[in-house]
C-alpha angles and dihedrals in degrees: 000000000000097000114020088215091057116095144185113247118191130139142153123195134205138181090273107016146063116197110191125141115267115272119199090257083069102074109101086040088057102028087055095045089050083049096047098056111124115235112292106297093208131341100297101045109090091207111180110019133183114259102175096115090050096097121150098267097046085054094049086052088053089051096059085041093055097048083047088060091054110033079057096041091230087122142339116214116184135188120239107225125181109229101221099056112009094243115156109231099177151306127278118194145191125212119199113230098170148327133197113073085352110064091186132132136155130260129221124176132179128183121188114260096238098056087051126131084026091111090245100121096055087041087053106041092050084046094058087031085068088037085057096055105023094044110008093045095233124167103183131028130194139195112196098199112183114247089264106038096109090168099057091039091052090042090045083053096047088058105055100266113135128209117266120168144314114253111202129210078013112138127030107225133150084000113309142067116264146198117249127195108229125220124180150189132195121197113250 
């Protein structure tokens, strides 16, 4: 970060949701919805997780990180907050691919488990789907879903992202390179 007072400002708002990216008042809020996921619901849902190293500080840490990633367009990464109440429900990110005559960059999203078949997920991912081409300037938006992962390929449907291909050998991940289904998106 070139100035430490400069900071990174994007949003999007629904009937239900706010997307924003976390502030360091958020941490009890964040830090209770991660301890109250129910056990993994199927292979790539993470379910319970340790949160033991997630102490104020660390998360404060993970704040500034996250407003470096975006004030150098490298990621945005954005909370998924419920209006009424306030109540974080997950995390939705951008990864930069590339710029110049490309545009394009990747989308991950994440609601907590216990917040699932809610509608959340498709209300969040077309909200920062709107937040990627009317704020970010991207052109073109992908989701890389792993061959078995039913549910992220049903919510990246949902939300307007059409198959693609299959790449193969094409994510390194628990040792080994492996094949993605790729969804996508462009801007109108």
């Amino acid at each position: 970060m070139t100035n430490k007072e400069e900071k990174f400002e994007c949003f999007s708002e629904t009937d239900r949701l706010l997307l924003r990216l976390l502030n360091k008042n958020d941490y009890e809020n964040w830090l209770n919805e991660y301890k109250k996921r129910l056990p993994s619901q199927h292979r790539h849902d993470e379910g319970r997780m340790d949160m033991s190293v997630c102490t104020l500080e660390w998360f404060h840490n993970l704040v500034d990180k996250h407003q470096e990633l975006a004030l150098t367009d490298r990621a945005h990464i954005f909370g998924v907050f419920r209006k009424d109440d306030g109540t974080h429900l997950g995390m939705i990110d951008f990864s930069t691919l590339a710029r110049d005559d490309f545009h394009w960059g990747r989308i991950g999203y994440t609601i907590h488990n216990q917040y699932w078949r809610l509608g959340y997920g498709r209300e969040a991912v077309n909200a920062a789907l709107a937040i990627a081409f009317e704020q970010l300037n991207f052109h073109r938006i992908e989701a890389h879903i792993n061959l078995d992962n039913t549910p992220s390929m049903k919510l990246a449907e949902s939300a307007g992202m059409e198959f693609e291909c299959v790449r193969k050998g094409f994510i390194f991940e628990n040792d080994e390179w492996t094949d993605h289904l790729v969804y996508y998106k462009n801007a109108n």
